[in-house]
C-alpha positions as CSV (number, residue, x, y, z in Angstrom):
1,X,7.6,57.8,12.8
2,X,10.9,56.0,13.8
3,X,10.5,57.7,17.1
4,X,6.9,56.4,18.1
5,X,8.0,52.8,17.3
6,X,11.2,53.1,20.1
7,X,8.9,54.7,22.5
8,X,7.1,52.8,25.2
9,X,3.5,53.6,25.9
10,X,1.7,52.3,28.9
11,X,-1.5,50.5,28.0
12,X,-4.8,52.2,29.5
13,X,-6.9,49.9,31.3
14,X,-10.1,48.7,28.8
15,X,-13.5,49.1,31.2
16,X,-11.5,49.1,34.0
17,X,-9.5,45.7,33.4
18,X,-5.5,45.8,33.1
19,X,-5.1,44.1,29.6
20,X,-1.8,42.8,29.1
21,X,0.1,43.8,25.7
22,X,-0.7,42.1,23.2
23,X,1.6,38.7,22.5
24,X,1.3,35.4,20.3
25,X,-0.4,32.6,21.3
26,X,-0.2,29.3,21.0
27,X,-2.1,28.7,17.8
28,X,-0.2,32.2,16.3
29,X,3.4,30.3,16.7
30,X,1.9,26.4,15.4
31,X,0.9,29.0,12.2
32,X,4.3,30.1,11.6
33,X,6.1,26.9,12.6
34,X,3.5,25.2,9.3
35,X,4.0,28.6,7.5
36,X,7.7,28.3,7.7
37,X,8.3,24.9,7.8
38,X,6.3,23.0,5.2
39,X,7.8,24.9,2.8
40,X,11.5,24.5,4.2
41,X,11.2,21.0,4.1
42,X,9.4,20.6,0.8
43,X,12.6,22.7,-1.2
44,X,14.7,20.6,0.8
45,X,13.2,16.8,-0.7
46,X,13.3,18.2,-3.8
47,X,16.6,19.5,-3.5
48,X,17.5,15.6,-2.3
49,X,15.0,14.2,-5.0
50,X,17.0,16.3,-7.4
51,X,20.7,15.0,-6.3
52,X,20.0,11.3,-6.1
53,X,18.8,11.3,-9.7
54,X,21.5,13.7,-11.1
55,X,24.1,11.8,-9.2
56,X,22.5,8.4,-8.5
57,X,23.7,8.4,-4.6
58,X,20.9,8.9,-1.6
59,X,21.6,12.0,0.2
60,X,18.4,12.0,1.8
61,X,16.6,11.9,5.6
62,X,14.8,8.6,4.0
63,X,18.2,7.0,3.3
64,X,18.6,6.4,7.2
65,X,15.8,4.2,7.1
């Protein structure tokens, strides 16, 4: 198993077409970025939202403004 994961395998042409390997698109990365980020910057409000009213100081991006 670990070995067929560190080979490299040429890819057979599909109906006579070279098809390049298979890679992530443009949509597939805007996914991840809204998978990944929303949440990251959701925890991190309420980690600020959390602060100011323990403490009663602004440590947050909206304090800039």
């Amino acid at each position: 198993m670990i070995k067929r994961l560190f080979t490299h395998e040429k890819f057979q042409p599909i109906l006579g077409h070279d098809i390049d390997k298979p890679r992530i698109t443009a949509a597939g990365w805007l996914l991840i970025l809204f998978y990944l980020g929303v949440p990251a910057m959701m925890v991190g409000g309420l980690m600020d939202l959390v602060v100011q009213w323990l403490t009663g100081e602004c440590v947050g991006v909206w304090c800039l403004f």
